[in-house]
C-alpha positions as CSV (number, residue, x, y, z in Angstrom):
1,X,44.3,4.1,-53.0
2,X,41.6,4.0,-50.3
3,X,41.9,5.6,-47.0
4,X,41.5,4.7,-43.7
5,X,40.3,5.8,-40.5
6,X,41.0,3.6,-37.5
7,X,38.7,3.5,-34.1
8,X,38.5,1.3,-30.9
9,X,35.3,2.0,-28.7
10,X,33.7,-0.2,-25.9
11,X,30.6,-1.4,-26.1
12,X,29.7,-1.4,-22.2
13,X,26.2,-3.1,-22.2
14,X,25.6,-0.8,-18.6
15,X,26.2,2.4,-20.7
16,X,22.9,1.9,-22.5
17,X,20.8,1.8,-18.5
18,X,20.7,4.2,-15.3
19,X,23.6,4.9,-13.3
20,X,21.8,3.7,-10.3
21,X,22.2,0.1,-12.1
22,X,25.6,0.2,-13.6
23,X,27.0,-1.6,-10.7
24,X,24.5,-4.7,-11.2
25,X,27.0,-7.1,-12.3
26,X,29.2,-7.2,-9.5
27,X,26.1,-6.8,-7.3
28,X,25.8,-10.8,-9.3
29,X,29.1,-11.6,-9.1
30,X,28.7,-11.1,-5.2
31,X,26.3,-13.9,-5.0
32,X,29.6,-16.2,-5.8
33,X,28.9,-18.8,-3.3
34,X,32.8,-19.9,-3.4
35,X,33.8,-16.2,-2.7
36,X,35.8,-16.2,0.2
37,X,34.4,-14.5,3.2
38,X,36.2,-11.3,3.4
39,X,35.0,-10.3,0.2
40,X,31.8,-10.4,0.7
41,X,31.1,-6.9,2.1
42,X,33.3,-3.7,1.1
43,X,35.2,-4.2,4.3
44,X,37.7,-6.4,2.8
45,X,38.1,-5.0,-0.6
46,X,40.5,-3.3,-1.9
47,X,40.6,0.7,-1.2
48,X,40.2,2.1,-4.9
49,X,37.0,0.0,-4.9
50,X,35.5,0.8,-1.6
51,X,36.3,4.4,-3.4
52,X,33.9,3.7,-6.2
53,X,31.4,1.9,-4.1
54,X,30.8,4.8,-1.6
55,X,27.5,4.3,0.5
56,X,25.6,4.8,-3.0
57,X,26.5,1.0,-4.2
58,X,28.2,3.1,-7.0
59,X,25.5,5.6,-8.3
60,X,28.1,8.5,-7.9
61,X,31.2,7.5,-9.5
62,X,28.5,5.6,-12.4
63,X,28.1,9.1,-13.5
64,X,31.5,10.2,-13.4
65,X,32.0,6.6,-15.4
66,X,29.6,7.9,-18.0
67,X,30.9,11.3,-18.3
68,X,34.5,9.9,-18.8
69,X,32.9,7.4,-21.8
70,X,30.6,9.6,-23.3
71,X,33.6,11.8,-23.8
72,X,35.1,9.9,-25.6
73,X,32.4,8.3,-28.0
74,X,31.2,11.5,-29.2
75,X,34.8,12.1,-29.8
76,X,34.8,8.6,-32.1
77,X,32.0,10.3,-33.8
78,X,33.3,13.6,-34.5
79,X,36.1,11.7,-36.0
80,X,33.8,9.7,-38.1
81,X,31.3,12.6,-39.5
82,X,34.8,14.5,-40.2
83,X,35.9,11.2,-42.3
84,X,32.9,10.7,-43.8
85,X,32.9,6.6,-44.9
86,X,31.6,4.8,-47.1
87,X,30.9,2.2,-44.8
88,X,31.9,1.2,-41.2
89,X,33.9,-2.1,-40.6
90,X,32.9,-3.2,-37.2
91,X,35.2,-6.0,-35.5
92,X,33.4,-7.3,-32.7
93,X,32.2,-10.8,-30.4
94,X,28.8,-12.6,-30.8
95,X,28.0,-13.8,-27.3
96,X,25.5,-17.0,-28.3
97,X,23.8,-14.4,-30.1
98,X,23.5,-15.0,-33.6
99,X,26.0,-18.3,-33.5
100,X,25.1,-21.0,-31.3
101,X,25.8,-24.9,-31.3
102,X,24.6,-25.4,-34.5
103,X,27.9,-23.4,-35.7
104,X,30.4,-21.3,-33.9
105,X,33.2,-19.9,-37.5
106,X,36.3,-18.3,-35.9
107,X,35.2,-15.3,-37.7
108,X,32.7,-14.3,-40.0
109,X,31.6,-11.4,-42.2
110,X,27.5,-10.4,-42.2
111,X,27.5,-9.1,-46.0
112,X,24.0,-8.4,-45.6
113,X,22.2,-5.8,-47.5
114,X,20.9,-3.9,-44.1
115,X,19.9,-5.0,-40.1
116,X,17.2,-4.4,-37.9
117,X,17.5,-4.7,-34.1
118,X,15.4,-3.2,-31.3
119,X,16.7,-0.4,-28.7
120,X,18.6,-1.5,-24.8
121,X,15.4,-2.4,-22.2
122,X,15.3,0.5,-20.0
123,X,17.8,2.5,-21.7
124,X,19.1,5.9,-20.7
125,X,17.1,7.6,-23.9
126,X,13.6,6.6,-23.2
127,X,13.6,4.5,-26.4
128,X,10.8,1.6,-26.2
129,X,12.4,-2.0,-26.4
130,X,9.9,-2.9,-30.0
131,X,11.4,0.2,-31.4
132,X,13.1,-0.8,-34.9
133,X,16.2,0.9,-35.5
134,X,17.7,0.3,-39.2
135,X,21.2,0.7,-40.3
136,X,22.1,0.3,-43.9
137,X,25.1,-2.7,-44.5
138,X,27.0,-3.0,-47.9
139,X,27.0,-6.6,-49.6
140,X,29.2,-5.8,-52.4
141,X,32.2,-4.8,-50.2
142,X,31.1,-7.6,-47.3
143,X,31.7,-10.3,-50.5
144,X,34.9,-8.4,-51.6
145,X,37.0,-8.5,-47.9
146,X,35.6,-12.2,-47.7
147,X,37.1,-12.9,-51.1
148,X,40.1,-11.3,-50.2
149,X,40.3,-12.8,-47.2
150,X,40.4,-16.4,-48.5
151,X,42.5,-15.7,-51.3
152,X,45.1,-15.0,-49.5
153,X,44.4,-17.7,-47.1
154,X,42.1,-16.8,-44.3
155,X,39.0,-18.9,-44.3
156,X,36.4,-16.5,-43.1
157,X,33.2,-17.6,-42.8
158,X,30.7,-15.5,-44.8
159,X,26.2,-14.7,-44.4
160,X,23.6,-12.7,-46.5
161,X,21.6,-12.9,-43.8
162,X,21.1,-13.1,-39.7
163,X,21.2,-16.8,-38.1
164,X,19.3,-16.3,-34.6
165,X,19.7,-13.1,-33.8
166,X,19.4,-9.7,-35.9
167,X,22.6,-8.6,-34.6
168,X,25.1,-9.2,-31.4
169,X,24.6,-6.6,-29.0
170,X,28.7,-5.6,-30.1
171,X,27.4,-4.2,-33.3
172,X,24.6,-2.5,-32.0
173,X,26.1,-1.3,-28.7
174,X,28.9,0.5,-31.1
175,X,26.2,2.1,-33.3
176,X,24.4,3.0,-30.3
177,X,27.1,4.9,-28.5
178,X,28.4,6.4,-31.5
179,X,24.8,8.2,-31.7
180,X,24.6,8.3,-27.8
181,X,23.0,12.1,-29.0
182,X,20.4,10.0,-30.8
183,X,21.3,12.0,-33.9
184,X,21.3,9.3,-36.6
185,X,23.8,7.1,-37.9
186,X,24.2,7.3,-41.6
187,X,26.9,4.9,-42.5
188,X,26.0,1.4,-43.8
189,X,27.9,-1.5,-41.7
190,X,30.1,-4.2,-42.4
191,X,29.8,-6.2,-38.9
192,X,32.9,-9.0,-38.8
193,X,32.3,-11.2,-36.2
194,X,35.3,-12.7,-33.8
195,X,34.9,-15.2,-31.7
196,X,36.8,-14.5,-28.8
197,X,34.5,-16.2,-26.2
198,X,36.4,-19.5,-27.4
199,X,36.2,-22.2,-24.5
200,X,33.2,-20.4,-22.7
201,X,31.0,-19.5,-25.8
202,X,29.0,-22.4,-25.7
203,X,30.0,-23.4,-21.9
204,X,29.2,-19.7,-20.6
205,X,27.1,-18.7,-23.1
206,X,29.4,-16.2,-24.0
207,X,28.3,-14.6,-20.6
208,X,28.6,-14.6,-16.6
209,X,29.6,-17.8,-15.1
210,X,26.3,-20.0,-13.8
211,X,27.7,-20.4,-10.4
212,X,24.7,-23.2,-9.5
213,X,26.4,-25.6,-12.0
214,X,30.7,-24.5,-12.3
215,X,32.3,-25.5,-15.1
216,X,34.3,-28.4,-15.5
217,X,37.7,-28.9,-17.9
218,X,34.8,-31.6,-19.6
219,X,32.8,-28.6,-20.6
220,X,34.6,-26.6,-21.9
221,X,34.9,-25.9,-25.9
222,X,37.7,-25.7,-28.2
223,X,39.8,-22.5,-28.4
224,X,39.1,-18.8,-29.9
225,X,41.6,-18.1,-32.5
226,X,45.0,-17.1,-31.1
227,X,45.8,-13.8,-30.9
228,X,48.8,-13.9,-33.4
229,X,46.6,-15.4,-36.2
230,X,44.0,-12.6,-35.6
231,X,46.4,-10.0,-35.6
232,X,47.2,-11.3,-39.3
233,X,43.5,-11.6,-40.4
234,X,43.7,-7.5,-39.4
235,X,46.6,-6.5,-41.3
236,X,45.4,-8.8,-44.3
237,X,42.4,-6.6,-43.9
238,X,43.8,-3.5,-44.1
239,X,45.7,-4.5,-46.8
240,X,42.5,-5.6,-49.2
241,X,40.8,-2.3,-47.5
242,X,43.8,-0.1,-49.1
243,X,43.5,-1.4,-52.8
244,X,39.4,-0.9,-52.6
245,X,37.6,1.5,-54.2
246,X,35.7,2.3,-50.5
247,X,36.7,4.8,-47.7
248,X,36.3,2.6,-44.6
249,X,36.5,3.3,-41.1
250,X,37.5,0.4,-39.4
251,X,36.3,0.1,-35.7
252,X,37.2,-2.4,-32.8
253,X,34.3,-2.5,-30.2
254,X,34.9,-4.0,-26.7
255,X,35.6,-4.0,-23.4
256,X,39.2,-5.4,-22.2
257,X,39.4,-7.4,-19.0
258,X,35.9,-8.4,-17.4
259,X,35.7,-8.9,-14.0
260,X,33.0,-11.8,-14.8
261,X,35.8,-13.8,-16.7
262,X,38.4,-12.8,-14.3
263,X,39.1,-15.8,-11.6
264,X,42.2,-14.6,-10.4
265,X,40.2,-11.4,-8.8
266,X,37.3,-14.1,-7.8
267,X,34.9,-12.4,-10.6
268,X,34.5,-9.0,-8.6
269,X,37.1,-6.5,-10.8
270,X,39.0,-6.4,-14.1
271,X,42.7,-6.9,-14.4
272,X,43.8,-3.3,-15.0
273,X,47.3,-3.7,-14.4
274,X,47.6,-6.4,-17.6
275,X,45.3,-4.1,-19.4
276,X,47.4,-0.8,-18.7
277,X,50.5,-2.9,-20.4
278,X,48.3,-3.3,-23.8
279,X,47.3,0.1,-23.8
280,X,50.3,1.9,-23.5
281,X,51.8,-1.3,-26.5
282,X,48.6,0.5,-28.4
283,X,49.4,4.2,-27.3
284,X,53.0,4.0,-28.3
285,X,52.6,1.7,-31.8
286,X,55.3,-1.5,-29.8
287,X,52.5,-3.6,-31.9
288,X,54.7,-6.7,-31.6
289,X,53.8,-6.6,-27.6
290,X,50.6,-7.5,-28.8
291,X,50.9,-10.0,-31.7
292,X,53.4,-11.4,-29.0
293,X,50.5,-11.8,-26.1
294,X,49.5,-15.6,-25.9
295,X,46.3,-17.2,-25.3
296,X,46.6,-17.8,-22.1
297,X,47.4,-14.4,-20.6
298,X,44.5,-13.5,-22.4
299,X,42.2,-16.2,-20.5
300,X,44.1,-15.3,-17.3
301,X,43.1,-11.8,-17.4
302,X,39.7,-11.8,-18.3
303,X,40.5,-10.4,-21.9
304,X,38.8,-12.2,-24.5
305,X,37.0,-9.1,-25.7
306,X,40.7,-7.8,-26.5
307,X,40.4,-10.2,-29.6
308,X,38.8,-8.0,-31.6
309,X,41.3,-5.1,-30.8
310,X,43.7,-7.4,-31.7
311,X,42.2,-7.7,-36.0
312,X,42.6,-3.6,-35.1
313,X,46.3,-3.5,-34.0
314,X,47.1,-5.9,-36.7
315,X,45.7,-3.1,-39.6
316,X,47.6,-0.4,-37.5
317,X,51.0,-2.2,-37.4
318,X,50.0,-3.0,-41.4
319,X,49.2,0.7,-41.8
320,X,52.2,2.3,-39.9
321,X,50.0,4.2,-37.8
322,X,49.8,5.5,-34.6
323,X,46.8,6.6,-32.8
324,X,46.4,10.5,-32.7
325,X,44.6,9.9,-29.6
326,X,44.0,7.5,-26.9
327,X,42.1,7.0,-23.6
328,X,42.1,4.6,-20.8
329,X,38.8,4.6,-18.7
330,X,39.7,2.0,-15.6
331,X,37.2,0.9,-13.0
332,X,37.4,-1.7,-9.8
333,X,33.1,-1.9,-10.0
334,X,32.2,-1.4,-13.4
335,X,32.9,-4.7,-14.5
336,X,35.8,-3.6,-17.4
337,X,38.5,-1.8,-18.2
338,X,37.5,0.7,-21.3
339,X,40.2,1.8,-24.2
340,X,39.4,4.4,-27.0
341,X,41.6,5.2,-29.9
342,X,41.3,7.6,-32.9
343,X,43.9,7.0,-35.8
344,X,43.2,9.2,-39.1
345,X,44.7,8.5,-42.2
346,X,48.0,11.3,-42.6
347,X,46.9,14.7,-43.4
């Protein structure tokens, strides 16, 4: 029987840049023209995030931000060079990236045979946008979970090759971090794609709202899939993973709450308190507080990303694991809440 490592990371586009511009997308989400007065200067916000804001707009506690999830990715890494895979399942969200309105699948699997993308504009290691960076992928176990998968009734959607874009910045944010030393990543990839955008993939374009032109009920699109049904596709995926031939680590990569997705808190900070509640549910293996979370309090809160943690708790609760370890990085200015977990197969 196969074993399996379990991982949860964020992929914090920031991370990649300066600290000095890690506070840019509140500095956007500022330009709200609907924001109500008193939050438009740090006078009226609340105190933790006048805190963070300082009189540096942020640049200080950016690099205690870093610090905090550098930790823990080269933590994510050490468990993964101690695991040694054979390839890396990566569960993450394409943000109009490689699916636009030509086709949007609830979820699909990139068995592709390897994946070239380009390095973070003026990114924290100096690295020139046109450089190539290659990562090897593995078709033969890509095919395998999709046939899986629909045998036992999960209609993934399935490509031998990119649709517009190389790769969604999800995928290569994780590999990234996970070689934030620039070291090398070995490990071919598997990325499964989720789309937990849903109503704003196409509307938002999977990104900050367009406050020139607010969305309307009209313009929205249908659903992501609910979180129940994902939770399913990742225990059903754990469970083809167990009977393979393959040593897999699988790997959740996203934010949780996102300020920009976030209207309750007028776009400016995350919803850390609803977050918190899933983390210690994660922490403590009460799995069924998650399977049991509805669509809605995911949309309320700004969660969508949480989507693709929720294909991860699913294989944990299928597994009977608990994480070994587990880290909650909060923030009022840095645009999400961060969650890390490490859960190795039993010694």
């Amino acid at each position: 029987m196969a074993e399996i490592l379990a991982l949860g990371i964020s992929h914090y586009p920031p991370l990649s840049g300066h600290d000095e511009t890690m506070s840019g997308i509140l500095k956007h989400m500022l330009q709200n023209p609907t924001l109500p007065e008193e939050l438009k200067t740090p006078d009226g916000w609340p105190e933790g995030m006048r805190a963070e804001w300082g009189n540096d707009e942020g640049k200080a506690a950016a690099t205690k931000h870093r610090e905090k999830l550098v930790y823990w990715m080269r933590k994510a890494r050490k468990a993964l060079d101690e695991f040694k895979p054979d390839f890396v399942l990566i569960w993450g969200d394409d943000q109009y990236e490689n699916f636009h309105e030509d086709i949007i699948p609830p979820y699909a699997i990139s068995a592709h045979p390897g994946f070239e993308f380009g390095s973070p504009k003026n990114n924290v290691w100096g690295e020139p946008p046109e450089k190539i960076n290659r990562v090897k992928g593995n078709v033969e176990a890509g095919k395998a979970l999709a046939t899986g998968l629909i045998n036992a009734g999960f209609d993934v959607a399935y490509s031998y090759k990119p649709l517009h874009h190389p790769l969604g910045h999800a995928f290569t944010n994780a590999i990234f971090y996970l070689d934030y030393d620039r070291k090398g990543f070995p490990y071919p990839v598997v990325p499964f794609a989720i789309n937990c955008y849903g109503r704003k993939v196409i509307a938002q374009k999977g990104g900050r709202p367009n406050f020139a032109k607010p969305l309307t009920p009209a313009d929205l699109d249908p659903p992501a899939p609910t979180p129940w049904r994902l939770f399913d596709l990742g225990a059903e995926t754990a469970r083809i993973l167990k009977e393979s031939p393959w040593r897999v680590a699988i790997l959740a990569s996203s934010g949780w709450s996102h300020a920009f997705l976030t209207a309750k808190t007028h776009y400016l900070y995350p919803d850390t308190e609803a977050d918190r509640g899933l983390y210690d549910a994660i922490r403590t293996g009460n799995y069924k507080y998650w399977k049991d979370y509805s669509a809605t309090a995911v949309e309320d809160s700004g969660q969508q990303e949480v989507l693709n943690w929720m294909c991860l708790v699913g294989a944990l609760n299928e597994m009977k694991r608990v994480p070994a370890e587990a880290g909650f990085v909060d923030t009022w200015i840095f645009n999400s809440s961060k969650c890390f977990v490490i859960a190795p197969p039993a010694a």
